[in-house]
Structures are given as C-alpha cells and as structure tokens.
DSSP file (Angstrom, degrees, kcal/mol; ACC not computed):
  #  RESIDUE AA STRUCTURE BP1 BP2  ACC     N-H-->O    O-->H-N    N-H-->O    O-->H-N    TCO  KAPPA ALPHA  PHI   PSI    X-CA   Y-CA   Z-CA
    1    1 A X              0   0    0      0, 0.0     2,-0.6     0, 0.0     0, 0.0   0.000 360.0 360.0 360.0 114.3    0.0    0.0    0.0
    2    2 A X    >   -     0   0    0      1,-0.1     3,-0.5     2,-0.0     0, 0.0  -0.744 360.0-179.0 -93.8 121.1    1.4    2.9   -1.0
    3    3 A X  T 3>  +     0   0    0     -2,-0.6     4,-0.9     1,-0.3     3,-0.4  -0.241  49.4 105.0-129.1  54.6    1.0    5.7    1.2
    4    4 A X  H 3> S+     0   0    0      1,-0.3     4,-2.3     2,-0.2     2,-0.8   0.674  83.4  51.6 -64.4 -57.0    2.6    8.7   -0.2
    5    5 A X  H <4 S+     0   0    0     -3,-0.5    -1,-0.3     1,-0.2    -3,-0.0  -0.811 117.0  44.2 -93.4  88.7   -1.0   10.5   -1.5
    6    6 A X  H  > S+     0   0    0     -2,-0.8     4,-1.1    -3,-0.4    -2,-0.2  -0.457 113.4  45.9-120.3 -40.7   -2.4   10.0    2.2
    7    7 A X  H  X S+     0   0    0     -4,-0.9     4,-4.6     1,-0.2     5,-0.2   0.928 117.9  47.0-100.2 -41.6    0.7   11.1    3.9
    8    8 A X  H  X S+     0   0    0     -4,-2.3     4,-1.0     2,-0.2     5,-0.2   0.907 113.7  45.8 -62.8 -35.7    0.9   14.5    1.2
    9    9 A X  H >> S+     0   0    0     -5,-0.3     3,-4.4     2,-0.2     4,-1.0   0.714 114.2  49.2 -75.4 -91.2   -2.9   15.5    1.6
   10   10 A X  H 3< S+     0   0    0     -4,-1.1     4,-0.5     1,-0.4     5,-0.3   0.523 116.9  44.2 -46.3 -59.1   -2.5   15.1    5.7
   11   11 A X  H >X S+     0   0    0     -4,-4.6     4,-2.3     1,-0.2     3,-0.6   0.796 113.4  48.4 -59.6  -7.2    0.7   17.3    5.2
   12   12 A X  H <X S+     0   0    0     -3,-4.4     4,-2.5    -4,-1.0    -1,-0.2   0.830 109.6  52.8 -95.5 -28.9   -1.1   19.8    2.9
   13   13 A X  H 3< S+     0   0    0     -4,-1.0    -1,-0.4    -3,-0.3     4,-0.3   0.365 110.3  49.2 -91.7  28.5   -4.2   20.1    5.4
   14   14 A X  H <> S+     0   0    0     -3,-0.6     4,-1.3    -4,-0.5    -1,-0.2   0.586 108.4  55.2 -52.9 -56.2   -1.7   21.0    8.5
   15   15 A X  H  < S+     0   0    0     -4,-2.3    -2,-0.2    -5,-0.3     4,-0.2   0.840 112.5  41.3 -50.8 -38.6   -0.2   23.5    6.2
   16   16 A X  T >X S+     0   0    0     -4,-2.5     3,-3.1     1,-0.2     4,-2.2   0.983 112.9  49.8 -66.1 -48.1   -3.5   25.1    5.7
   17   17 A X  H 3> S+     0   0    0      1,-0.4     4,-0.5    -4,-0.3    -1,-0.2   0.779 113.6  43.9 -64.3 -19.9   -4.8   25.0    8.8
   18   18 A X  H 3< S+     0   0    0     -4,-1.3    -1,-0.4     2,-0.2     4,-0.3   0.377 111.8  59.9 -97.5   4.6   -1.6   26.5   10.5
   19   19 A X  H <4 S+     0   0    0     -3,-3.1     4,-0.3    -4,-0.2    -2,-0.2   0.848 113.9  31.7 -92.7 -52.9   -1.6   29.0    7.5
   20   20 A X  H  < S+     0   0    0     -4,-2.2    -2,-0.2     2,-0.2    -3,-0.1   0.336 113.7  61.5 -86.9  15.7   -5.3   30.4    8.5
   21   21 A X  S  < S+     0   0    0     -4,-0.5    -1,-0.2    -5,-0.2    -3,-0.1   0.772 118.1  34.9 -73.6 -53.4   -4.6   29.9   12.6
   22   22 A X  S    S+     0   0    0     -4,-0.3    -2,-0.2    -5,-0.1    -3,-0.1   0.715  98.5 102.2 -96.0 -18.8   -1.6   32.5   11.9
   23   23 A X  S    S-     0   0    0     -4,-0.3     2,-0.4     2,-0.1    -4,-0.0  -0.289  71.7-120.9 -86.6 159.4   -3.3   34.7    9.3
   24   24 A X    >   -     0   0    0      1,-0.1     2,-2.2     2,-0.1     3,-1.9  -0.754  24.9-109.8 -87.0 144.6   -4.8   38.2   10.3
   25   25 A X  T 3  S+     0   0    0     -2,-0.4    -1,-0.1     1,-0.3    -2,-0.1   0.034 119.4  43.5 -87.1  12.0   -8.1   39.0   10.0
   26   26 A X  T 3  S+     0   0    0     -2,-2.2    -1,-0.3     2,-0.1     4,-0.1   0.062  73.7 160.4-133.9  13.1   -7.5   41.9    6.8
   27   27 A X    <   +     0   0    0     -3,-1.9   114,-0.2   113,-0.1     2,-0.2  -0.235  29.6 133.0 -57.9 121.6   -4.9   39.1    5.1
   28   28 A X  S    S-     0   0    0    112,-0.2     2,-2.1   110,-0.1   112,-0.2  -0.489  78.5 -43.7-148.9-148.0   -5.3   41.0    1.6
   29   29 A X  S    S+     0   0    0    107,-0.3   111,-0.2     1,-0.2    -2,-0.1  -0.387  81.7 138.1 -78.4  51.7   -3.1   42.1   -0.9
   30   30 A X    >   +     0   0    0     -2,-2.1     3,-3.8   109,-0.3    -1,-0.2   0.519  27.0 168.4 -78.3   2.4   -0.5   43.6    2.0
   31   31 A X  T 3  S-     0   0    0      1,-0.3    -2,-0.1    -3,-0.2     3,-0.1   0.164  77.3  -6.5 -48.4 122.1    2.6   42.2   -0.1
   32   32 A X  T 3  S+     0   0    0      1,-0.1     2,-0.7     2,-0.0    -1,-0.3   0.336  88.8 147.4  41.2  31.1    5.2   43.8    1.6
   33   33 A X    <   +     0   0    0     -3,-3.8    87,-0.2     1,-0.2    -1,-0.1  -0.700  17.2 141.3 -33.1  56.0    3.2   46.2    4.1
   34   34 A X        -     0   0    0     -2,-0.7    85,-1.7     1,-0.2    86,-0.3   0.703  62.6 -11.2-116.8 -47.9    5.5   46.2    6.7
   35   35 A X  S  > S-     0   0    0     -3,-0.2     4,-1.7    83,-0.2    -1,-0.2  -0.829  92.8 -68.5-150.9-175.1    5.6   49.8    8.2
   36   36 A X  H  > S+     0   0    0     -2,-0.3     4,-5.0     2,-0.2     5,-0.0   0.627 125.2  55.8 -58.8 -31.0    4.4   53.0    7.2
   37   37 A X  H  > S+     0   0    0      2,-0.2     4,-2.0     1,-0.2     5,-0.3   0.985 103.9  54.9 -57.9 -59.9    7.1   53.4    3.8
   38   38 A X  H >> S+     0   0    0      1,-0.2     4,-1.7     2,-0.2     3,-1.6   0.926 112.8  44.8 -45.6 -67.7    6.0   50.2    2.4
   39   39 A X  H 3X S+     0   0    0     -4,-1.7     4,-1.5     1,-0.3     5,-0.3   0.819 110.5  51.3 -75.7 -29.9    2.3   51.7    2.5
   40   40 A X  H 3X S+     0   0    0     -4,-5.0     4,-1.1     1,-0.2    -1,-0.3   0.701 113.5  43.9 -85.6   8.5    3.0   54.8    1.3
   41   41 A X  H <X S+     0   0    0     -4,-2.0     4,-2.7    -3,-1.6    -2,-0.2   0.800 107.1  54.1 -25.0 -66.0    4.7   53.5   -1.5
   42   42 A X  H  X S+     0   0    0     -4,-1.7     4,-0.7    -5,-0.3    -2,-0.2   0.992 115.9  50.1 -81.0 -69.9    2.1   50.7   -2.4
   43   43 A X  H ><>S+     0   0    0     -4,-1.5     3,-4.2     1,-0.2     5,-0.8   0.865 107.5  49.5  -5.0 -99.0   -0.5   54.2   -2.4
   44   44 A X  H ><5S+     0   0    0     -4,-1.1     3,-2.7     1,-0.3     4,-0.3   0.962 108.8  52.0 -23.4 -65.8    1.4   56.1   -4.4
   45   45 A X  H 3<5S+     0   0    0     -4,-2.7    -1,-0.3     1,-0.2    -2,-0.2   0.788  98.9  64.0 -47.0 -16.0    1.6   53.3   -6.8
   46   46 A X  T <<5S-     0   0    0     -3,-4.2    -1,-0.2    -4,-0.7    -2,-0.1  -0.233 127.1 -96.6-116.9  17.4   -2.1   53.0   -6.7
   47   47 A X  T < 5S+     0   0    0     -3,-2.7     2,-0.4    -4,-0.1    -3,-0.2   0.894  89.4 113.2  47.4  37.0   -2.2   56.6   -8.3
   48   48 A X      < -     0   0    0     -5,-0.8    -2,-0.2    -4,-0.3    -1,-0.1  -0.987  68.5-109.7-122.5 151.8   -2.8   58.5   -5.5
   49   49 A X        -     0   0    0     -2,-0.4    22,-0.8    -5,-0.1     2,-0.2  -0.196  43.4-179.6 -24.9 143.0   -0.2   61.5   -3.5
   50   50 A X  E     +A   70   0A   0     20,-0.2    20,-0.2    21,-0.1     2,-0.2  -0.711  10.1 147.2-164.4 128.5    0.8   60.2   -0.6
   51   51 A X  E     -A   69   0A   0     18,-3.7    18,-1.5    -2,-0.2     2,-0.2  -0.675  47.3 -88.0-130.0-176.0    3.1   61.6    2.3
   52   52 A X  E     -A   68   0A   0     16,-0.2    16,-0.3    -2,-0.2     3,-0.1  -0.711  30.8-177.4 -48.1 122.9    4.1   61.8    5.7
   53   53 A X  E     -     0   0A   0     14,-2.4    15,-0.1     1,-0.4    14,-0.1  -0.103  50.1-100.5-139.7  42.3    2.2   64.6    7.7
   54   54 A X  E     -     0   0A   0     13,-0.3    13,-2.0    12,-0.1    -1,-0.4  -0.138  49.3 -65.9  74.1-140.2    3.8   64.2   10.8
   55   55 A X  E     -A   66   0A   0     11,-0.2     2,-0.2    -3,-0.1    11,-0.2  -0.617  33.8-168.9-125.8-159.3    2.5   62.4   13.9
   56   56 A X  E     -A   65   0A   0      9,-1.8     2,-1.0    -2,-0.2     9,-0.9  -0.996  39.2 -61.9-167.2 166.1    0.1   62.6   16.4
   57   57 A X        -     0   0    0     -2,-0.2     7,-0.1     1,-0.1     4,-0.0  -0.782  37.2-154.5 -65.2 105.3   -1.1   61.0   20.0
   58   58 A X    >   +     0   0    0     -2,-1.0     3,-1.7     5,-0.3    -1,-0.1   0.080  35.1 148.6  83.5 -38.9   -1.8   57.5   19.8
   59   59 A X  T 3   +     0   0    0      1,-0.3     2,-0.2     6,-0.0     3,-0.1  -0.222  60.5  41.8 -84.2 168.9   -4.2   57.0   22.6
   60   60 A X  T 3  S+     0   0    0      1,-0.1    -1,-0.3    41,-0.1    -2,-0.1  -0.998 127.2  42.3   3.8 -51.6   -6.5   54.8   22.5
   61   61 A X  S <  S-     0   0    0     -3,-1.7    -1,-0.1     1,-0.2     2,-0.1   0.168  76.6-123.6 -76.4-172.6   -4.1   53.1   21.3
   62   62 A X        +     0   0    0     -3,-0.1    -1,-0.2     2,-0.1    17,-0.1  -0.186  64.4  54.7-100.5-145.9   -0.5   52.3   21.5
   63   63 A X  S    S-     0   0    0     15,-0.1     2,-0.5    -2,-0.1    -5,-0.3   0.094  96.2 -51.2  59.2-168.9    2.2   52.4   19.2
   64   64 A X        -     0   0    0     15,-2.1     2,-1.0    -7,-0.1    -1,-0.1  -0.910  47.9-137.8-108.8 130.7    3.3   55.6   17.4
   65   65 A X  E     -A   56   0A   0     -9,-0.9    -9,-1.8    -2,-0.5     2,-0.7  -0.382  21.1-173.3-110.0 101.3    0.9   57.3   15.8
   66   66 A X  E     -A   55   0A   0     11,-1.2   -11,-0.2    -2,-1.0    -1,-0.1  -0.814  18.7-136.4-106.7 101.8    2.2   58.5   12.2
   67   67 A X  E     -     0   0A   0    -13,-2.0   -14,-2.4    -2,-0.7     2,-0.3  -0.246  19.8-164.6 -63.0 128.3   -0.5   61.2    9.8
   68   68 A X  E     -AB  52  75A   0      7,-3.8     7,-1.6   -16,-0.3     2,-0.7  -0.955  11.7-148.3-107.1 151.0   -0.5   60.0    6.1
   69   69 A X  E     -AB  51  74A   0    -18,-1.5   -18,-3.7    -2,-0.3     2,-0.5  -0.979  15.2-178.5-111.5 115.4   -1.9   62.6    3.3
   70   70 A X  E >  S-AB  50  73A   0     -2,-0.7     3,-3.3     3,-0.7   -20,-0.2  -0.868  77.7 -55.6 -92.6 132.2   -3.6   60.3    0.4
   71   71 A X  T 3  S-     0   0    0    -22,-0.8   -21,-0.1    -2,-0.5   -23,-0.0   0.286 119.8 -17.2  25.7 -79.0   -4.4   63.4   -1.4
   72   72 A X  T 3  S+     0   0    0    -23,-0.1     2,-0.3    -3,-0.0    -1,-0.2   0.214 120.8  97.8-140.1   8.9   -6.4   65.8    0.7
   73   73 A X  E <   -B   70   0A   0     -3,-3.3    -3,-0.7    86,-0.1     2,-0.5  -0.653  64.0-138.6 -88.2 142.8   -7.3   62.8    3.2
   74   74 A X  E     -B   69   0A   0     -2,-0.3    51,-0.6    -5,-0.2    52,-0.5  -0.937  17.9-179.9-118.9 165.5   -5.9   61.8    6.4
   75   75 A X  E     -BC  68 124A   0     -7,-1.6    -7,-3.8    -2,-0.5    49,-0.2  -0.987  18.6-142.1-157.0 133.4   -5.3   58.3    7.3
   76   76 A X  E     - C   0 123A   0     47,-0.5    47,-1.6    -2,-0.4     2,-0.3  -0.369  13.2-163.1 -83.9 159.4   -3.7   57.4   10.7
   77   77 A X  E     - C   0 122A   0     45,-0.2   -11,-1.2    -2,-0.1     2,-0.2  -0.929  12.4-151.5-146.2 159.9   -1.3   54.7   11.2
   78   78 A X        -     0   0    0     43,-0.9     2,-0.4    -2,-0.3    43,-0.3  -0.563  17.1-161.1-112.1 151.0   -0.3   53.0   14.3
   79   79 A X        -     0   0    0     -2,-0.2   -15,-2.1   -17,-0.1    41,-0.2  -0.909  10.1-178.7-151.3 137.3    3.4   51.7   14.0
   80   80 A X        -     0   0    0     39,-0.9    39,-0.1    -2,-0.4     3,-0.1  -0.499  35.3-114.9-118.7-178.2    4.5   49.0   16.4
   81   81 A X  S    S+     0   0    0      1,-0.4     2,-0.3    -2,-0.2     3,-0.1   0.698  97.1  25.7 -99.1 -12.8    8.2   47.3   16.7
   82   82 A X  S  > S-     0   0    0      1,-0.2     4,-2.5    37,-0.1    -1,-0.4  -0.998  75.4-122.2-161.5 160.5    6.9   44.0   15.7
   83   83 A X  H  > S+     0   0    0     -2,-0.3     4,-2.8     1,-0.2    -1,-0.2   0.941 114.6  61.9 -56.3 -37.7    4.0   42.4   13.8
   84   84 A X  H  > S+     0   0    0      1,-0.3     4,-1.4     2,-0.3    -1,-0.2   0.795 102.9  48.1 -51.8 -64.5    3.3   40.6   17.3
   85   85 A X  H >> S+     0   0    0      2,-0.2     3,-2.3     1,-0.2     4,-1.4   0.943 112.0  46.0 -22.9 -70.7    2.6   43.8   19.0
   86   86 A X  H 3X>S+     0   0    0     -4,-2.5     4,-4.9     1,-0.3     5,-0.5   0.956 109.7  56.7 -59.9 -40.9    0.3   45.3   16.4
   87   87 A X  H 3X5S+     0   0    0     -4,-2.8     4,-1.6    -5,-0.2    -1,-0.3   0.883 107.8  45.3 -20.9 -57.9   -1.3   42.0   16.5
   88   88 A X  H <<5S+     0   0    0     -3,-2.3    -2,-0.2    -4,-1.4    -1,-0.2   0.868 118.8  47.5 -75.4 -51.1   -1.8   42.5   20.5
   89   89 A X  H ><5S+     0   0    0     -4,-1.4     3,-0.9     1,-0.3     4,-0.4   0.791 107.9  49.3 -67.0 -50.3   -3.0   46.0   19.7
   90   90 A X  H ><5S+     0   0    0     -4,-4.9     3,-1.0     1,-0.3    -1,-0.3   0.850 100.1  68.3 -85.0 -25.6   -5.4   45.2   16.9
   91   91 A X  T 3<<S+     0   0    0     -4,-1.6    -1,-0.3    -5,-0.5    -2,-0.2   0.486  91.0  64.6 -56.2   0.9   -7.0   42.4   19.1
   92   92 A X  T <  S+     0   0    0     -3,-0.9    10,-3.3    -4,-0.1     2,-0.7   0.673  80.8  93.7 -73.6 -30.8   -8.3   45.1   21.2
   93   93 A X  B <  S-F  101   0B   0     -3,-1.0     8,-0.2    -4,-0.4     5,-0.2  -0.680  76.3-132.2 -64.1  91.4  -10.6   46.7   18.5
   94   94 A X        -     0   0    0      6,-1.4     3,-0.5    -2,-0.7     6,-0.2  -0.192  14.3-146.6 -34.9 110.1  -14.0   45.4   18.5
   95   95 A X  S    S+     0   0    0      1,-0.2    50,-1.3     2,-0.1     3,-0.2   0.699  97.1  41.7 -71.1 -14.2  -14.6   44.6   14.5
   96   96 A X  S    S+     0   0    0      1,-0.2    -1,-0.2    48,-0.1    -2,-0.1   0.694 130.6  17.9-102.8  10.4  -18.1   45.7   15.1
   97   97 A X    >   +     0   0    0     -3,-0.5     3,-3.3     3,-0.1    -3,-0.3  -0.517  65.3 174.6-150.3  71.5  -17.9   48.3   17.0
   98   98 A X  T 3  S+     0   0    0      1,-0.3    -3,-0.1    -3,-0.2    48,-0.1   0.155  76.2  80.2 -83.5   9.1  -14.4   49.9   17.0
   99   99 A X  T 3  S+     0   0    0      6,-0.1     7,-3.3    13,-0.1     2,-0.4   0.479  84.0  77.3 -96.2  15.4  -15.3   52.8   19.0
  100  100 A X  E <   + G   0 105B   0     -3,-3.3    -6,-1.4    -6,-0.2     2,-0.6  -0.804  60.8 169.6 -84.9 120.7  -14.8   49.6   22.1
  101  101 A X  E >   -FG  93 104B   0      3,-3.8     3,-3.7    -2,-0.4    -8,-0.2  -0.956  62.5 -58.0-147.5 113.0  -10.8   49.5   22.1
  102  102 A X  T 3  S-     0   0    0    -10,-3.3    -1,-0.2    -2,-0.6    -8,-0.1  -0.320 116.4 -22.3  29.2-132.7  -10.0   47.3   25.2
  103  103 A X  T 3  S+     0   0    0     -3,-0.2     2,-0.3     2,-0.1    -1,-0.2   0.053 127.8  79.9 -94.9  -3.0  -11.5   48.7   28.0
  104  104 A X  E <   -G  101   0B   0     -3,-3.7    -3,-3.8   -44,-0.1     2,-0.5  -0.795  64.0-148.0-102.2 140.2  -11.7   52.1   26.6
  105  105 A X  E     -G  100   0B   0     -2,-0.3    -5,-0.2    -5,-0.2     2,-0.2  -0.983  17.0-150.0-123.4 151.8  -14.4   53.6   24.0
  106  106 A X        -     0   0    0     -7,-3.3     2,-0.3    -2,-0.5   -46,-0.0  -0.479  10.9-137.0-102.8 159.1  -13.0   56.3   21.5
  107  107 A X        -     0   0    0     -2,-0.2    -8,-0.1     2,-0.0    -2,-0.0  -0.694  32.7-149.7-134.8  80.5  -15.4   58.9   20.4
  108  108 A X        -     0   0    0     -2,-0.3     2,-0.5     1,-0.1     3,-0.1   0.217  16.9-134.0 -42.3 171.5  -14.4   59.2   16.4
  109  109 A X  S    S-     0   0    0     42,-0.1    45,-0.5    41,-0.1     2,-0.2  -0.858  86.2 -16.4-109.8  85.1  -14.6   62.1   13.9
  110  110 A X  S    S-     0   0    0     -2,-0.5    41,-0.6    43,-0.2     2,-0.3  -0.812 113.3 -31.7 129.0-164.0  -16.2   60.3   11.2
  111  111 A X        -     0   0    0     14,-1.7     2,-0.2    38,-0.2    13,-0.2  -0.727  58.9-137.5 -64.3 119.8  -16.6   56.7   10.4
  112  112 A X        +     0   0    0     -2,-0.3    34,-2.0    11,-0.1     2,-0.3  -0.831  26.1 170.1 -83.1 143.1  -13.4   54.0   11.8
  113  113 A X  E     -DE 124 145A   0     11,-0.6    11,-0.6    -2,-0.2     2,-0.3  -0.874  18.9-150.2-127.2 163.1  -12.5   51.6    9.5
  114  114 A X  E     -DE 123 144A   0     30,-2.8    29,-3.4    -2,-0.3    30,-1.4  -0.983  13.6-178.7-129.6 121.4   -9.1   49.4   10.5
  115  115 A X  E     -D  122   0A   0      7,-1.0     7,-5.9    -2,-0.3     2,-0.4  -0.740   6.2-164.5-110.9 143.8   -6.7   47.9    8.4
  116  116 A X  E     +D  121   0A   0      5,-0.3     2,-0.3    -2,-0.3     5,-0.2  -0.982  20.4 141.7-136.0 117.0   -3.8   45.9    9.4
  117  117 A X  E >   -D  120   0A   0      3,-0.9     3,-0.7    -2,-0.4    -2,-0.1  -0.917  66.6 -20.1-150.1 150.7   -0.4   44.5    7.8
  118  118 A X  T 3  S-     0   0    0      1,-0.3   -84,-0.2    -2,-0.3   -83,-0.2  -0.145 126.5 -22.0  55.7-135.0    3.1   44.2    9.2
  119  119 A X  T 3  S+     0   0    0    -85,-1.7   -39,-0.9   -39,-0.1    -1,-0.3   0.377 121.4  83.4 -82.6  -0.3    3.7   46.3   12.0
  120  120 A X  E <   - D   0 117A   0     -3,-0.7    -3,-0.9   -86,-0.3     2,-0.3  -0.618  50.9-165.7 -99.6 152.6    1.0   48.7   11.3
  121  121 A X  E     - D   0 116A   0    -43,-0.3   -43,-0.9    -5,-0.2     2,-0.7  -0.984  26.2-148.6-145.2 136.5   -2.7   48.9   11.9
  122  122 A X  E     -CD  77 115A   0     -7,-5.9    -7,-1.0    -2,-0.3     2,-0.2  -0.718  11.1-165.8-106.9 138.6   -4.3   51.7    9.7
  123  123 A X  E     -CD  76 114A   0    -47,-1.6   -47,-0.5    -2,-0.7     2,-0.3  -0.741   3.0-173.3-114.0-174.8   -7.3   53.9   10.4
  124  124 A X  E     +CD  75 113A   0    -11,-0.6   -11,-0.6    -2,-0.2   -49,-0.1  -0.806   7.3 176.9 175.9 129.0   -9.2   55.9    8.1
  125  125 A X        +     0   0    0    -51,-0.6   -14,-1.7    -2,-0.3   -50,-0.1   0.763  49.2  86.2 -91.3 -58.9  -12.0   58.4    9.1
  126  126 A X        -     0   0    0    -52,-0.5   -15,-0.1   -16,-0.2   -53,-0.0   0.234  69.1-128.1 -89.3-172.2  -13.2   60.1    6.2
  127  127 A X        +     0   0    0      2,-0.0     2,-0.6   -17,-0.0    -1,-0.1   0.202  57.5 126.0-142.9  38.7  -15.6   59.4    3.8
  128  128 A X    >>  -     0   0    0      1,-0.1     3,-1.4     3,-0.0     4,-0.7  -0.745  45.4-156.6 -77.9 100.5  -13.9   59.8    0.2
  129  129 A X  T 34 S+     0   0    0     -2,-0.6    -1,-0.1     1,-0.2    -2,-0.0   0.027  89.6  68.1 -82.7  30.0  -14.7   56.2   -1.3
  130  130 A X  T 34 S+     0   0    0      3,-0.1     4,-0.5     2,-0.0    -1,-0.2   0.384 107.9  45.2-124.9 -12.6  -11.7   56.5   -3.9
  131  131 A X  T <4 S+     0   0    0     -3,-1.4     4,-0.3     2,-0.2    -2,-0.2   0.450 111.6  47.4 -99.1  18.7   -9.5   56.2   -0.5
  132  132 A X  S  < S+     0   0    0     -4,-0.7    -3,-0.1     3,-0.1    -1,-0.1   0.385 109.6  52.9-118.4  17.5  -11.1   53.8    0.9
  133  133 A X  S    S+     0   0    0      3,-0.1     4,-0.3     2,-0.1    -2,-0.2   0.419 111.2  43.8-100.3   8.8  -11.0   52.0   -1.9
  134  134 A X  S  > S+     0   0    0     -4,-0.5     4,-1.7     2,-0.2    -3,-0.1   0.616 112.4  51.4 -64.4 -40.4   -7.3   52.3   -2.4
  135  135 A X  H  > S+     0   0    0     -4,-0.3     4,-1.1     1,-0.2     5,-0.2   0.962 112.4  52.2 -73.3 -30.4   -6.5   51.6    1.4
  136  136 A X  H  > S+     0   0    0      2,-0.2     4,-1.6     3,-0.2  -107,-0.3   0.784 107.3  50.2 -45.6 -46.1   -9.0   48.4    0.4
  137  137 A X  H  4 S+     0   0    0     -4,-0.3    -2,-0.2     1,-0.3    -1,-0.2   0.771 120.9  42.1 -98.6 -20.4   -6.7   47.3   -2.9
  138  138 A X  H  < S+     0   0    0     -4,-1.7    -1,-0.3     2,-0.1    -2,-0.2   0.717 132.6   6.9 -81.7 -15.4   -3.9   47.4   -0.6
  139  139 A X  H  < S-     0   0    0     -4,-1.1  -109,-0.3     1,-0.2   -23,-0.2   0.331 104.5-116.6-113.0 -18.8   -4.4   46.1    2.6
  140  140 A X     <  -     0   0    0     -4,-1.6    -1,-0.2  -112,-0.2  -112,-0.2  -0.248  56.5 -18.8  72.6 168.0   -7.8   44.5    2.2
  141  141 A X  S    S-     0   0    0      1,-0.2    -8,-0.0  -114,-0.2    -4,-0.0   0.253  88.5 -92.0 -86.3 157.9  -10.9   44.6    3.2
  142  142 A X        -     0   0    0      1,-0.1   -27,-0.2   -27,-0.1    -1,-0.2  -0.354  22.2-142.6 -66.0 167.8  -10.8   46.7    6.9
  143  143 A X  S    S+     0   0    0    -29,-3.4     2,-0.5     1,-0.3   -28,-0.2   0.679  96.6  33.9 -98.9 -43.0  -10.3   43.9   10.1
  144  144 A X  E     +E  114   0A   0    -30,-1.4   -30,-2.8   -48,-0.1    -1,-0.3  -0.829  67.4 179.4-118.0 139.6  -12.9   46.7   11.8
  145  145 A X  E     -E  113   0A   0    -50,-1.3   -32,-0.2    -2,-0.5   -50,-0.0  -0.694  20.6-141.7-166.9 105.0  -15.5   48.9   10.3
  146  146 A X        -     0   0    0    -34,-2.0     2,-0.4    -2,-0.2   -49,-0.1   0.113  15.1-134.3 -43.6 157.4  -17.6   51.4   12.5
  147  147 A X  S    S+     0   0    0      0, 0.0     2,-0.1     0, 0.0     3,-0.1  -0.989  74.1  14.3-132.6 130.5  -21.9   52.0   11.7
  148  148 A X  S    S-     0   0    0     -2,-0.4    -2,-0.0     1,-0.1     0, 0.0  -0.381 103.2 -76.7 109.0 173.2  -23.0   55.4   11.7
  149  149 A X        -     0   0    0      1,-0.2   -38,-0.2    -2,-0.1   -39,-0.1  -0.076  46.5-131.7-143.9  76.9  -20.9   58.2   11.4
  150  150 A X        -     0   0    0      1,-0.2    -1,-0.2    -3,-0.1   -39,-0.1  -0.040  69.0 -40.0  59.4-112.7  -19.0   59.1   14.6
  151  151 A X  S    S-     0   0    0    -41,-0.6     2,-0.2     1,-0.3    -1,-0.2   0.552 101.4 -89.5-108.2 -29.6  -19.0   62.5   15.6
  152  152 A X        -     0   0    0    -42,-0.3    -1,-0.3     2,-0.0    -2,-0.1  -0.633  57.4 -45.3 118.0 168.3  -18.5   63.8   12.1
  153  153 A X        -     0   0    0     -2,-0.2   -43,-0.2     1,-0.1     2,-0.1  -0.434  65.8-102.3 -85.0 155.0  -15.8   64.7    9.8
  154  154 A X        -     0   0    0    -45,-0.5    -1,-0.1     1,-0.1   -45,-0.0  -0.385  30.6-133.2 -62.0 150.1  -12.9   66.7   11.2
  155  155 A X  S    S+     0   0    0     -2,-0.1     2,-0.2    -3,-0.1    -1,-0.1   0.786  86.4  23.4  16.1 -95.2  -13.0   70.5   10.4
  156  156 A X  S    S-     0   0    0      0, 0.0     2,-0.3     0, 0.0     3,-0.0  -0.632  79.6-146.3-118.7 176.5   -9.9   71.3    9.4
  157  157 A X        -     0   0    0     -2,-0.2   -84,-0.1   -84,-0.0   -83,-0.0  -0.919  20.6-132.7-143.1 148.1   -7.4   68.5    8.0
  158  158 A X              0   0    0     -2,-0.3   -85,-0.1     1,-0.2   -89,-0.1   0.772 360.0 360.0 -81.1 -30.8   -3.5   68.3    8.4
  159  159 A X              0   0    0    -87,-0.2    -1,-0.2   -91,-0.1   -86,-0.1   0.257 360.0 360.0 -40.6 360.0   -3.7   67.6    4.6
C-alpha cells in the first residue's frame, strides 16, 4: 500500500490550517506592508499623493501614531516594533464596533474603519470612497468597520 498521497494531503491540510490559525483578520493584498514606507509606496503606486504629515497622540491606542496625506485625506497609522505587538493591539478593536478599544471607547470624527499589515494597523475616518477604496486594494478589506458616522468629519485637515 502505498501511502505517499495519504501522507501529502495530511501534510497539505496542516499546512493550511496553521496558515489560516496565523493569518490576520485583513490578510489581503499587503505584499510587503511592513511599516508606514511600504504603505506609502504601495499608495502612491495605486495613483494617489501620498506623504508623511507628521505624527500625532496614539491614545486609544498604542504604538506611534504616524499622519499620512492620500491626497487631501488623512489616514492614521499606528506603527508598532513588531508584527506581534500590532497584533496585541489590533485584538483590542471590536470589528463591530471599534469605538470599544479594550476597555476604553474612543469617540471618532467620522466613520473607523481598521486595516492591518506588518507592524501597522491603519485607520481611516473620512468618507472619500476613492481612499477607501485604495486603502481596500492594498491592505484589504478593513479587520474593523464602524456603523453610523461618529462624531462627524474633522473640520480642518492636516492635509
């Protein structure tokens, strides 16, 4: 009895299953989303501006909290030291209600949606549906996505 095709499908369903055990809950088209460069790169490429627009306070959250400008948008990013952190971080966000962040509720300006890849977890506020379908063809579908819309959009913009 040769058991060579029993012994390759048993290894192939391990592989899967330890493949979606490990994967994160936005696994999308992040190829090589790792910090904030990688994403504004993979933006840009996606035919939008994109920069740096300095930082900001964090809290809820942890990490360090680094402003991107997609055009005349901001979009927040969290930036941790390892994916394992953001990981820890982004399991604190209620995916249906993401103004619950551990033990804390946030009181948005706008809509949250949350994205995640590499050391990063991205937020996005606003409610221009040509960046949030760009932060969507690059990251994937959000891990978190707010109902209603918050408080309202901010004001003024760093953008």
């Amino acid at each position: 009895m040769n058991r060579a095709p029993l012994l390759l499908t048993v290894t192939m369903l391990l592989a899967a299953c330890a493949v979606q055990a490990g994967s994160s809950p936005s696994a999308g088209p992040t190829g090589g989303i790792d910090g904030v460069e990688e994403l504004v790169a993979a933006l840009s490429n996606g035919q939008a501006q994109a920069r740096q627009g300095g930082t900001f306070d964090s809290a809820p959250l942890t990490g360090q909290g680094v402003l991107l400008c997609v055009g005349r948008e901001e979009v927040r990013t969290y930036v941790y030291r390892t994916a394992q952190e953001r990981a820890a971080a982004a399991g604190q966000i209620d995916p249906n209600d993401p103004s619950h962040i551990g033990s804390s509720i946030a009181e948005w300006m706008g809509n949250p949606r949350f994205w995640q890849a590499g050391r990063i977890i991205v937020l996005y506020l606003g409610s221009d549906a040509r960046t949030e379908a760009l932060l969507t063809s690059v990251m994937g579908p959000p891990f978190a996505r707010g109902v209603g819309g918050g408080l309202g959009a901010p004001t003024v913009s760093a953008c």
